[in-house]
VEXLOGU-889479 format. One record per residue (C-alpha): residue in three letters; x, y, z; residue number from 1. Coordinates in pm, 1 decimal. Layout:
<rs>
+------+----------+----------+----------+-----+
: type :       c1 :       c2 :       c3 : seq :
+------+----------+----------+----------+-----+
:  ala :        X :        Y :        Z : NUM :
...
+------+----------+----------+----------+-----+
</rs>
This chain:
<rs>
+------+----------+----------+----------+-----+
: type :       c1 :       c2 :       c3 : seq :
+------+----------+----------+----------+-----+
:  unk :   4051.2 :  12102.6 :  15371.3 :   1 :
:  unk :   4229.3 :  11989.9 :  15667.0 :   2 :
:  unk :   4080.7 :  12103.0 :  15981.1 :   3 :
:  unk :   4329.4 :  12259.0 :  16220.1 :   4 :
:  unk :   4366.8 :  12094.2 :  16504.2 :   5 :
:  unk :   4499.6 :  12362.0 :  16799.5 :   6 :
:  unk :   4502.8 :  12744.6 :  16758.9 :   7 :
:  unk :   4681.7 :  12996.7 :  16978.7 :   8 :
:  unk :   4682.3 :  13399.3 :  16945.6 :   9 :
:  unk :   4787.9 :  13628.3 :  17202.4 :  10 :
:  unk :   4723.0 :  13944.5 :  17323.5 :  11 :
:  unk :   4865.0 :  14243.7 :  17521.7 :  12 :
:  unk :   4753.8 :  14231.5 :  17877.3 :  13 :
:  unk :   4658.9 :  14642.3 :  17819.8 :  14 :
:  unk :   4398.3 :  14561.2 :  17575.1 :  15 :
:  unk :   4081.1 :  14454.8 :  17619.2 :  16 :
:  unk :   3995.7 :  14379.2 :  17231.9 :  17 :
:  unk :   4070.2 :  13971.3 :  17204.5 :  18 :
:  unk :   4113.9 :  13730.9 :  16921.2 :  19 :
:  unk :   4077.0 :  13339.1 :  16908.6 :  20 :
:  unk :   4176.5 :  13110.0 :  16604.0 :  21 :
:  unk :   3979.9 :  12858.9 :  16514.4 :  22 :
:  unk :   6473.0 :  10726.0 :  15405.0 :  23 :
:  unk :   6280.2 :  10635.2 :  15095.3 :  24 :
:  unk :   6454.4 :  10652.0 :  14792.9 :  25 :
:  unk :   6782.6 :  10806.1 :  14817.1 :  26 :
:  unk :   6707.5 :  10923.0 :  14435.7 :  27 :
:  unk :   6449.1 :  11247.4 :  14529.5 :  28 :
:  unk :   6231.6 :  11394.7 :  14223.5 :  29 :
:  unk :   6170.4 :  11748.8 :  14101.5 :  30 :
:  unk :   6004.3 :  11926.1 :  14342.1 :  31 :
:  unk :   5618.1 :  12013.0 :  14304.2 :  32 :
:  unk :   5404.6 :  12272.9 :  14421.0 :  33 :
:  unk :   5145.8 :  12212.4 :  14642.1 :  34 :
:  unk :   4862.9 :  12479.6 :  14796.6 :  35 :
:  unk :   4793.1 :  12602.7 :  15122.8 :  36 :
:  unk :   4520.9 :  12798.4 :  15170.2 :  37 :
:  unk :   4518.6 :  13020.7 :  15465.0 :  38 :
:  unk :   4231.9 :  13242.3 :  15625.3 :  39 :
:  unk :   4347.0 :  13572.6 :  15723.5 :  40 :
:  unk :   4161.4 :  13714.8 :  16001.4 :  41 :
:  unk :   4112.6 :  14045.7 :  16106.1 :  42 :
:  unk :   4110.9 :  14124.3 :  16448.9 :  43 :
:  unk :   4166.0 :  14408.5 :  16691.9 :  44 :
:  unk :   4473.1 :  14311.6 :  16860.6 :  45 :
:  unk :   4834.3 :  14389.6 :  16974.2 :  46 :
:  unk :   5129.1 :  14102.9 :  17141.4 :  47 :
:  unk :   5399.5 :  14201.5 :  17383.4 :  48 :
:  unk :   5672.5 :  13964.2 :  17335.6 :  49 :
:  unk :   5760.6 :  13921.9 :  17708.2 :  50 :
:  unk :   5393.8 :  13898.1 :  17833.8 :  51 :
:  unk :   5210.0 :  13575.2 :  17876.3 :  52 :
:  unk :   4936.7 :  13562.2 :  17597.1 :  53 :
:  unk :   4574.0 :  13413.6 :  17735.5 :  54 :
:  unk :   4311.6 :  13266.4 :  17436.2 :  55 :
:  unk :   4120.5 :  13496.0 :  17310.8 :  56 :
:  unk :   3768.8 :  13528.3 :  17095.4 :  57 :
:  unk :   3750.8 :  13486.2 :  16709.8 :  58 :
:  unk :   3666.7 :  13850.8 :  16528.9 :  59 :
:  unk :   3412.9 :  13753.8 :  16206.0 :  60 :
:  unk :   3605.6 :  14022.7 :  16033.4 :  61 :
:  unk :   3867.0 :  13836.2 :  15765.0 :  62 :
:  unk :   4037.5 :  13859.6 :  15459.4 :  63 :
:  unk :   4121.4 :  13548.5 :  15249.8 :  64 :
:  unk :   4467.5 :  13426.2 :  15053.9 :  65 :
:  unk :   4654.1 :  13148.6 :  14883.7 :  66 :
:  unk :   4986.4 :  13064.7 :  14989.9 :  67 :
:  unk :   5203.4 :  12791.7 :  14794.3 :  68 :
:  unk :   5402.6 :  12563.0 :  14954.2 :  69 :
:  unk :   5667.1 :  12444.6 :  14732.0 :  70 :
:  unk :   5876.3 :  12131.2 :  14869.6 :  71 :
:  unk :   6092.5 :  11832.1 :  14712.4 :  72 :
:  unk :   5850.9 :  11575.4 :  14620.8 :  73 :
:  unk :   6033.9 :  11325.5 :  14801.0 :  74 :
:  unk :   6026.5 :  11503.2 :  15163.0 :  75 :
:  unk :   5692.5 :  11341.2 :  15261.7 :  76 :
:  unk :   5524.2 :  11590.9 :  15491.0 :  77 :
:  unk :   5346.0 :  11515.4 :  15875.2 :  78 :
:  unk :   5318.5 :  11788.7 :  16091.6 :  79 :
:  unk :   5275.1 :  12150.5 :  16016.4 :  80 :
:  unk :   5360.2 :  12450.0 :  16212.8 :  81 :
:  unk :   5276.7 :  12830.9 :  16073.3 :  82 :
:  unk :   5368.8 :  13117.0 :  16274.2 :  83 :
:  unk :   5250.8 :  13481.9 :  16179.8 :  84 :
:  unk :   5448.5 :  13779.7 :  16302.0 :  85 :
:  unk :   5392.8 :  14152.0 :  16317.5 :  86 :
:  unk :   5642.3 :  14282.2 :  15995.5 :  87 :
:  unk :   5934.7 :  14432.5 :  16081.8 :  88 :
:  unk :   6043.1 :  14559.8 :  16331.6 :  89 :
:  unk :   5780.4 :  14453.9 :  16598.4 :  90 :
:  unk :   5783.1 :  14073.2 :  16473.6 :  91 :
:  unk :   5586.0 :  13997.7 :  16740.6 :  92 :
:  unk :   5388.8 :  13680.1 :  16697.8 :  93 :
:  unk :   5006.2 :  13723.4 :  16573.8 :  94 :
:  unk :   4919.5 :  13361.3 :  16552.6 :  95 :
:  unk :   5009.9 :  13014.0 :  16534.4 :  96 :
:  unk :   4854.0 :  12696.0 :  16412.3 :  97 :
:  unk :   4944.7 :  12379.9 :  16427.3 :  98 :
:  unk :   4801.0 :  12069.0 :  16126.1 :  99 :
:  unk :   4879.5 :  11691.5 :  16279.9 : 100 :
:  unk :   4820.2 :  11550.3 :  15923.5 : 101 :
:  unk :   4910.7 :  11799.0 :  15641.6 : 102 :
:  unk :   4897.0 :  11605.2 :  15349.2 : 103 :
:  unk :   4956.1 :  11916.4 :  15051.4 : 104 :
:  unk :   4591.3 :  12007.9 :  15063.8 : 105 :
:  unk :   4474.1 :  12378.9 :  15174.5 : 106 :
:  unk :   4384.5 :  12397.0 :  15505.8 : 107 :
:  unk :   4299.3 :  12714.8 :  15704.0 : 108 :
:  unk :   4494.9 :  12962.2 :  15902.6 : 109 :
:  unk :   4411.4 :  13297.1 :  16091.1 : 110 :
:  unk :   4583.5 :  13639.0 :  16100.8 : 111 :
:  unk :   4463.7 :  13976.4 :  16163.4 : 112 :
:  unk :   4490.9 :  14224.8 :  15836.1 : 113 :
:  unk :   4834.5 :  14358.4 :  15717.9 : 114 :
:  unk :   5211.2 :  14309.2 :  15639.3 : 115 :
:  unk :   5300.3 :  14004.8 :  15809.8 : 116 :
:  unk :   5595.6 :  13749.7 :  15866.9 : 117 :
:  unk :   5502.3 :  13389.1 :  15796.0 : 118 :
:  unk :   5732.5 :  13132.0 :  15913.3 : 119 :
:  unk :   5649.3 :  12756.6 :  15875.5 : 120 :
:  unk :   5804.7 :  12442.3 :  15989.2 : 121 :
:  unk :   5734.7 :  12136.6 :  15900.6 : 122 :
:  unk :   5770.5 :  11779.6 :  16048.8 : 123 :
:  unk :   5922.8 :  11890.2 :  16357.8 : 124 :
:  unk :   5669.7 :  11799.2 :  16617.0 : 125 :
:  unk :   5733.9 :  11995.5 :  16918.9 : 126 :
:  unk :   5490.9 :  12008.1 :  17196.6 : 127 :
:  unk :   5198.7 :  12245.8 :  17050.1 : 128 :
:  unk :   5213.4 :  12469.1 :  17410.7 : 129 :
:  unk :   5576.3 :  12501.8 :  17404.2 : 130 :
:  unk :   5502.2 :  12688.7 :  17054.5 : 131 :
:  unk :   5266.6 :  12856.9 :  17177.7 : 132 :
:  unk :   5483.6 :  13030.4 :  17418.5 : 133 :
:  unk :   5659.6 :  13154.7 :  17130.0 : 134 :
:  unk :   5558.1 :  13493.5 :  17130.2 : 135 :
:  unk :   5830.5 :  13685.3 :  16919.3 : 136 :
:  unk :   6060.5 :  13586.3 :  16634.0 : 137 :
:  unk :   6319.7 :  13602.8 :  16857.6 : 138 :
:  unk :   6198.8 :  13346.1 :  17084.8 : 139 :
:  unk :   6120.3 :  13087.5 :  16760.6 : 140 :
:  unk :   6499.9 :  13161.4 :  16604.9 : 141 :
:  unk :   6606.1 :  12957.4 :  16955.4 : 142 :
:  unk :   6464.1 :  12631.1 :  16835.0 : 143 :
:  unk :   6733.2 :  12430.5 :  16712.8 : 144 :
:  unk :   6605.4 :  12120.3 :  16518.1 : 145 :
:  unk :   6797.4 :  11779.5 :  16639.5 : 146 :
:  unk :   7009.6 :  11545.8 :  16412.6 : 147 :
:  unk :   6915.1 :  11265.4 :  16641.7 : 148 :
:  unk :   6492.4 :  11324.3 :  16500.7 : 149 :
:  unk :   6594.0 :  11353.1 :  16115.8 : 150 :
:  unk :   6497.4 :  11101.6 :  15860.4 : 151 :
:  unk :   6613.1 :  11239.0 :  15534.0 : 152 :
:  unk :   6280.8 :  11119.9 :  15365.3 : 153 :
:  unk :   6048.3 :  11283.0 :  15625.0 : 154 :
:  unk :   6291.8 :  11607.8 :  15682.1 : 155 :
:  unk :   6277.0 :  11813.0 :  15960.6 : 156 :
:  unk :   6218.8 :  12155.2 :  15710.2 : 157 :
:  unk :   6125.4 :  12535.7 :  15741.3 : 158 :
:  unk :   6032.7 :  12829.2 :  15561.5 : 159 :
:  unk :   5961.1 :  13208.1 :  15632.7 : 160 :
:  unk :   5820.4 :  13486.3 :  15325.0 : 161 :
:  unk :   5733.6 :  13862.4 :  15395.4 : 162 :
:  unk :   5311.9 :  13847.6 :  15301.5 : 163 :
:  unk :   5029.8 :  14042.3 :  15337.6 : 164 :
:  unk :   4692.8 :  13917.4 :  15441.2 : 165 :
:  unk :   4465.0 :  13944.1 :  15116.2 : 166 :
:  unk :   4751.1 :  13874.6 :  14857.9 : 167 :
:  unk :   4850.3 :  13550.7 :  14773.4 : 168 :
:  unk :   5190.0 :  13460.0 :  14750.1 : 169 :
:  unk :   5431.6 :  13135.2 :  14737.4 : 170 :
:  unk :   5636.7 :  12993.1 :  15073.2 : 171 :
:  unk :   5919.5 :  12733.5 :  14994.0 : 172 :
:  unk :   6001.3 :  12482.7 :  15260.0 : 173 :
:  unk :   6347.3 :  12377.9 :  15316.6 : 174 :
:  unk :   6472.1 :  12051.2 :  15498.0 : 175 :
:  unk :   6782.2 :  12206.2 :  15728.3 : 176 :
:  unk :   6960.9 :  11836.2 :  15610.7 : 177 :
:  unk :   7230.6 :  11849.3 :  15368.4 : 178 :
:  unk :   7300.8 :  11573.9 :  15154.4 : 179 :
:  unk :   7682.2 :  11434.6 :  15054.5 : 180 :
:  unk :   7668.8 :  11228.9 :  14782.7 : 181 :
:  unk :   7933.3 :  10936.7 :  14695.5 : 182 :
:  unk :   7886.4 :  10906.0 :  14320.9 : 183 :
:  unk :   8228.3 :  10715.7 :  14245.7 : 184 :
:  unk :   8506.0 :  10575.1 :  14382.1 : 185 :
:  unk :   8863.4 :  10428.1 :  14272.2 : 186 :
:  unk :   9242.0 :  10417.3 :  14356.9 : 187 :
:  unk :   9463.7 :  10522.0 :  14058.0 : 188 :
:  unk :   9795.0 :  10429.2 :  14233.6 : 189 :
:  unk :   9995.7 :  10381.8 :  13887.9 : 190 :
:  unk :  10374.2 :  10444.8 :  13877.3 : 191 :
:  unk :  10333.1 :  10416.8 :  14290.8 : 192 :
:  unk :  10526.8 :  10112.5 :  14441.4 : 193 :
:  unk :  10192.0 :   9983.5 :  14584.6 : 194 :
:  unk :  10060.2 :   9986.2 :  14208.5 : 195 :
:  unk :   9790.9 :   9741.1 :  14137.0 : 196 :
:  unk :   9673.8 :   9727.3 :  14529.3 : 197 :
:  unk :   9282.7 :   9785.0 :  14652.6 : 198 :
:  unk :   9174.9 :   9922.7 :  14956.5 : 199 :
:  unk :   9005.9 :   9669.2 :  15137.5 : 200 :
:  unk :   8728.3 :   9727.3 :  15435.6 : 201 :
:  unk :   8656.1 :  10056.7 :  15307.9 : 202 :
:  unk :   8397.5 :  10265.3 :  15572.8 : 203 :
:  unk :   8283.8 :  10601.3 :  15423.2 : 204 :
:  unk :   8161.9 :  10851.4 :  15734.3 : 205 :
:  unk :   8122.5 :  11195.6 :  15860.9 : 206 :
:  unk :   8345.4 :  11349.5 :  16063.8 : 207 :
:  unk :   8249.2 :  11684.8 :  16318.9 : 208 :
:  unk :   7935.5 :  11712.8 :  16241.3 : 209 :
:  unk :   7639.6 :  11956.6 :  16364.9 : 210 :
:  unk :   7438.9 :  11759.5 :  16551.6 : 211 :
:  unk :   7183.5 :  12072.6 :  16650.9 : 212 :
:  unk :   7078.7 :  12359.4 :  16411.5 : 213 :
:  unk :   6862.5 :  12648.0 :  16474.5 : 214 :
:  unk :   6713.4 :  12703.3 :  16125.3 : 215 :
:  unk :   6563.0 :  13056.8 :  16126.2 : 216 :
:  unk :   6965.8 :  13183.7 :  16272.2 : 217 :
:  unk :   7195.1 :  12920.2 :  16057.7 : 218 :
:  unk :   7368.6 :  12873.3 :  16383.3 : 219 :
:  unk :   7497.6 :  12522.0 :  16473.0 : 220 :
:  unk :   7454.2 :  12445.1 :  16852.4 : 221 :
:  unk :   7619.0 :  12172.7 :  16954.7 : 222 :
:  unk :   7885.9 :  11895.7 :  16766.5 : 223 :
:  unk :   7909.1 :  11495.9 :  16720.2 : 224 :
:  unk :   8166.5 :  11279.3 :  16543.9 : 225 :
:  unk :   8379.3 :  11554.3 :  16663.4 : 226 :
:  unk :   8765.2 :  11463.6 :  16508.2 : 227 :
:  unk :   8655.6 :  11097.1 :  16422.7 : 228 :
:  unk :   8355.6 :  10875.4 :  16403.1 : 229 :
:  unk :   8173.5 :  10752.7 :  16692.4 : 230 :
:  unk :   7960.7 :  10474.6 :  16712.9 : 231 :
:  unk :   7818.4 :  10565.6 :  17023.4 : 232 :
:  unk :   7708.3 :  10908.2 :  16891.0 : 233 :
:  unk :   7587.6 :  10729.7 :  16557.0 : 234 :
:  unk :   7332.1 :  10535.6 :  16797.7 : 235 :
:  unk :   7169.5 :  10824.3 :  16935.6 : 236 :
:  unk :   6986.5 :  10906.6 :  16569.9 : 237 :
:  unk :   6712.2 :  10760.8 :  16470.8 : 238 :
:  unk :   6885.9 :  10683.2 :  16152.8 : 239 :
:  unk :   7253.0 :  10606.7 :  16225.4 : 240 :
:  unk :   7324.9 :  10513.4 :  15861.4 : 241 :
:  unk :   7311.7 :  10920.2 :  15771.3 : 242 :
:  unk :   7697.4 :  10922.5 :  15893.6 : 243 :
:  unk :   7836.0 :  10598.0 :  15805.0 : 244 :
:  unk :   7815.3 :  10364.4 :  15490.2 : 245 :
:  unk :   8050.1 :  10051.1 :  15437.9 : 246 :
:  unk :   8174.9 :   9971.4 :  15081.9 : 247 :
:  unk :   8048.8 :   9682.0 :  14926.1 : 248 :
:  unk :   8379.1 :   9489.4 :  14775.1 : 249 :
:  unk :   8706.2 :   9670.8 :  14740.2 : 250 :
:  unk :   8816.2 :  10012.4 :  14546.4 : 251 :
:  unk :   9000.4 :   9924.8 :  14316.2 : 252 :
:  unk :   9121.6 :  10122.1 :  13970.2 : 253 :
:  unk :   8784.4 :   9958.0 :  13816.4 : 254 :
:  unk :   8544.2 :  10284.2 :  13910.9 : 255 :
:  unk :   8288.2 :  10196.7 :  14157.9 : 256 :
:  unk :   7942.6 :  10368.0 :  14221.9 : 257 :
:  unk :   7820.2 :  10318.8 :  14562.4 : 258 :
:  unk :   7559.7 :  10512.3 :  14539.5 : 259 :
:  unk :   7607.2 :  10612.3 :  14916.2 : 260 :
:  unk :   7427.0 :  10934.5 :  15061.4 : 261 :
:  unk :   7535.1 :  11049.5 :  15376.3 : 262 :
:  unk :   7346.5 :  11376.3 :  15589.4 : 263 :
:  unk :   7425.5 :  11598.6 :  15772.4 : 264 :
:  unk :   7348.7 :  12022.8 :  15897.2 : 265 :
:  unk :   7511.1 :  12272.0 :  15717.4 : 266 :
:  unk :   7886.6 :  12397.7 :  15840.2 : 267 :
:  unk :   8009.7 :  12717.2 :  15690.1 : 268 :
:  unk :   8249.2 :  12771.7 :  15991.1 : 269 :
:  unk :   8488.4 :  13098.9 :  15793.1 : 270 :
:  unk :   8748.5 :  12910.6 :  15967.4 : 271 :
:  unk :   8844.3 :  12593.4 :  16219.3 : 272 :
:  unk :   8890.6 :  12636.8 :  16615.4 : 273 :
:  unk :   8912.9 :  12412.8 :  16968.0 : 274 :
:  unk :   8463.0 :  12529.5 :  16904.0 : 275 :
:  unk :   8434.9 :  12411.1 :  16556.0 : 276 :
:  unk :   8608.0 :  12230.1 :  16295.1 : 277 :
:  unk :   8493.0 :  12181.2 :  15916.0 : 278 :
:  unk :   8290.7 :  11836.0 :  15804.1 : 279 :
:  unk :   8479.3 :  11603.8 :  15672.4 : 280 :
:  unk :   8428.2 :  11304.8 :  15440.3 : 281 :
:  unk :   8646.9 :  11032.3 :  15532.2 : 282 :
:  unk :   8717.3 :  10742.8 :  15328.8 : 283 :
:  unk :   8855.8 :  10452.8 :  15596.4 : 284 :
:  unk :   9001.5 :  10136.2 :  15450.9 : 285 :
:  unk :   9316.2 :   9886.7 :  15516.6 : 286 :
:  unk :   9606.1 :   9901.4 :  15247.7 : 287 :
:  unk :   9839.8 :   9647.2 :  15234.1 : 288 :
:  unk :   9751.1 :   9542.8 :  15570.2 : 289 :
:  unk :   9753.9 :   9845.8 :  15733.1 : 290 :
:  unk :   9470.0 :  10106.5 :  15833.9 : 291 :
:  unk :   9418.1 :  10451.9 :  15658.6 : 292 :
:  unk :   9216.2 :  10708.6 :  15641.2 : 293 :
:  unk :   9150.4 :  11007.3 :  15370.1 : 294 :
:  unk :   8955.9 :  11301.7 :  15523.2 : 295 :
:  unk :   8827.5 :  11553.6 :  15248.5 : 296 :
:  unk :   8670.0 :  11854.0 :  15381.4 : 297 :
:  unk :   8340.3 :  11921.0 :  15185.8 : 298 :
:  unk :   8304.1 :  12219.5 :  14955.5 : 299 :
:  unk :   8640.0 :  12384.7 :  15073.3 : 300 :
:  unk :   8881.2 :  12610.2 :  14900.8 : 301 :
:  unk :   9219.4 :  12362.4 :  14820.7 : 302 :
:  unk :   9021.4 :  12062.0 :  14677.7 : 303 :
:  unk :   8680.9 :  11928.6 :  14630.1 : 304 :
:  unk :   8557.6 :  12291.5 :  14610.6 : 305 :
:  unk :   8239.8 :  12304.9 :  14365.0 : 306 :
:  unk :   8103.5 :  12639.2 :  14390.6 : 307 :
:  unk :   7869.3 :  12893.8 :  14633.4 : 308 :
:  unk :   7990.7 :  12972.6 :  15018.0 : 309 :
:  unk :   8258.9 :  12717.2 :  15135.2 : 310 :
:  unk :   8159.5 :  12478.6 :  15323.2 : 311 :
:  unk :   7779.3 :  12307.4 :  15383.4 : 312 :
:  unk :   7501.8 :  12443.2 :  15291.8 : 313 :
:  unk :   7131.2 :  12367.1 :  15431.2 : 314 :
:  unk :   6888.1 :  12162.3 :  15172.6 : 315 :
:  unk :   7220.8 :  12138.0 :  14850.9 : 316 :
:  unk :   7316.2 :  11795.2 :  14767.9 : 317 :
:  unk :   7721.9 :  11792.3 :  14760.2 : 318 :
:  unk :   7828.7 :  11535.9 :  14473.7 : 319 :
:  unk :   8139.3 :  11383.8 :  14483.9 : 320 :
:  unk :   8329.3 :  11153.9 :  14233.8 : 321 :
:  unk :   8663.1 :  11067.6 :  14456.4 : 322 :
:  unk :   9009.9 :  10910.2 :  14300.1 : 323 :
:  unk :   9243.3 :  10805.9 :  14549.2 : 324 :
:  unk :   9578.5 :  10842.2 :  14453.6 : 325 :
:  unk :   9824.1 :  10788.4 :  14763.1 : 326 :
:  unk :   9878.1 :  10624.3 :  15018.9 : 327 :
:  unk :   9623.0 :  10839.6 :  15327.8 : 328 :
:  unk :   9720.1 :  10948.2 :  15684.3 : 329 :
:  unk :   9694.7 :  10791.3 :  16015.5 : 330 :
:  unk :   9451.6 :  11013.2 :  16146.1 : 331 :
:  unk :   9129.7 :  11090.5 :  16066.0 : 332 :
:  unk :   9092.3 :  11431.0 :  16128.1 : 333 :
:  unk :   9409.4 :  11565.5 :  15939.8 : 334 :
:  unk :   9269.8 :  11647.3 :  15589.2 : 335 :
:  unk :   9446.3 :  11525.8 :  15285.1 : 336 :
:  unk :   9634.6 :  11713.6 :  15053.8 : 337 :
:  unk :   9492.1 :  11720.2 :  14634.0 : 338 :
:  unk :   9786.3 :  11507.9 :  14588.7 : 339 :
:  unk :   9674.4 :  11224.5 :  14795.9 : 340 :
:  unk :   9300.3 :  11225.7 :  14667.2 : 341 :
:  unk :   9161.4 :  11372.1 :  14337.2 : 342 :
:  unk :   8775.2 :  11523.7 :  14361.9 : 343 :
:  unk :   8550.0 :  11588.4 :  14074.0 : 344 :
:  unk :   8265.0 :  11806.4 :  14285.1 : 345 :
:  unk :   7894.9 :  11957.0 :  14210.6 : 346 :
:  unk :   7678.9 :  12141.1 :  14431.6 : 347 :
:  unk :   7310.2 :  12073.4 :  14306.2 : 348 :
:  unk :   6964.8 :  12162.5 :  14490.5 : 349 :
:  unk :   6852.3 :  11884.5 :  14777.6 : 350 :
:  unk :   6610.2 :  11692.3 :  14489.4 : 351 :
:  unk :   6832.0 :  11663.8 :  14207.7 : 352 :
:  unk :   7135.9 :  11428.7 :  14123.3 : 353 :
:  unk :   7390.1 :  11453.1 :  13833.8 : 354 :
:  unk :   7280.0 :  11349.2 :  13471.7 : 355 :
:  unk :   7610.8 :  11306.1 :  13315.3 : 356 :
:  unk :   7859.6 :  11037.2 :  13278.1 : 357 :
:  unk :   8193.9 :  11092.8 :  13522.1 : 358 :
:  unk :   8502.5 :  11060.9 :  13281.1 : 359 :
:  unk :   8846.5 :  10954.3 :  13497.8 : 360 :
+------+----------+----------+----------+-----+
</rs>
């Protein structure tokens, strides 16, 4: 059992009863189930969520409980953060614990007795004090995880389930990445003047993307790549290659398959504005000697919808089998018509990829 490494718990000022807690493969699995055990202790104790909370002293009373931590197999996992509110409507916070090195093995947790709010997250490694001055749910639905610190095989990911302490239950962890997936690409340009052409130089890249997303809200905070790509945005990830891929050879009416994942946070804006505009996919490539560019907005009523809310999603892998068959536009940001580009579209969960064979 993994030994936890830093405990906080607070307690209202008034009281005077105190408690103290001890990119791999681009081709994911299923997802497995793995077990965290958690201690739930029992103390006296009440939080205010705009006081300061001091340590406080361990009470022997405790009740015990399994909690399940289900995760794609391929999100490896690092850090892990577990935050236990007051149930509604207090959801004030009753501990926190943070694990340096959870590897899927139980390890132990603290809570007093009751209904309780358990929100994880996982891989995110904030400083363990700023968490700890986390003393309300509303204060932890402010974090916004950062593009710039993803790597979609290590996922920044979170969780929450309604418990209570005694009763073992299951907790599913997230990553707040959304995966678009280039399964196939080709030009049908027959009965066009231009028939028989390839697009050459071909870049495939996202376009006004969420660049900060608060996980617990769904709320996207700030914007990158906003109306075309830029490289100097790009560099300030960790993994740059999450927005941009370049084709190898040219598409042609021979289908290719790339096999090119790109990632980004969700975007179900209900509509576009000077504060937000929809992700786009944008195929970039020279045609007879001339630059074009075919943005496809992802998951949108018009074309390339698949199914579930429009738009991105958090932890869904958008699959997308693209057929270019027009001449694009000169700017990036002006989506195509279904005329111009054809789209055969799935939605599937973040660890699983299509089975079947793409007919054209």
């Amino acid at each position: 059992m993994n030994a936890p490494n830093s405990i906080f718990a607070r307690r209202h000022p008034d009281r005077t009863s105190p408690l103290c807690f001890s990119v791999g493969s681009r081709r994911p699995a299923r997802h497995f189930s793995s077990s965290l055990s958690i201690v739930l202790i029992s103390p006296v104790l009440v939080f205010s969520c705009s006081a300061p909370a001091a340590p406080a002293i361990l009470n022997d009373s405790a009740q015990n409980a399994q909690i399940y931590i289900q995760k794609a197999e391929n999100a490896s996992a690092g850090e892990l953060d577990l935050f236990f509110f007051e149930a509604a409507p207090a959801y004030v916070l009753d501990s926190y614990q943070r694990i340096d090195s959870w590897d899927g093995s139980p390890v132990g947790g603290a809570s007093r007795s009751g209904d309780k709010l358990l929100v994880a997250f996982a891989n995110y490694a904030r400083d363990r004090y700023a968490y700890g001055a986390m003393n309300c749910l509303e204060s932890l639905s402010g974090i916004a995880f950062p593009l710039s610190q993803e790597d979609p095989s290590r996922p920044l990911m979170s969780g929450r389930q309604d418990i209570h302490a005694g009763n073992d239950c299951t907790l599913e962890l997230e990553p707040s990445l959304a995966r678009i997936y280039v399964e196939s690409l080709c030009c049908d340009f027959s009965g066009k003047a231009y028939e028989g052409e390839t697009l050459k130089d071909v870049s495939i890249y996202l376009t006004n993307v969420c660049s900060e997303y608060r996980p617990l809200s769904g709320e996207c905070v700030s914007w990158m790549n906003t109306g075309m790509f830029s490289e100097t945005d790009a560099q300030r990830l960790s993994h740059p290659e999450m927005l941009r891929s370049n084709l190898r050879g040219e598409a042609g009416s021979s289908v290719l398959f790339p096999d090119i994942c790109l990632y980004t946070y969700p975007n179900q804006l209900p509509e576009e504005s000077l504060n937000g505009r929809f992700t786009r996919l944008v195929i970039e490539g020279t045609l007879m000697g001339r630059k074009y560019y075919y943005p496809i907005n992802i998951n949108r009523e018009g074309f390339g919808y698949a199914s579930g809310v429009e738009g991105i999603a958090a932890a869904k892998n958008y699959v997308m089998n693209i057929t270019l068959t027009r001449i694009g536009t000169d700017d990036p940001d002006k989506p195509v018509s279904s005329e111009t580009v054809s789209v055969k579209a799935a939605v599937l969960p973040w660890d699983e990829f299509p089975e079947y064979v793409v007919h054209f």
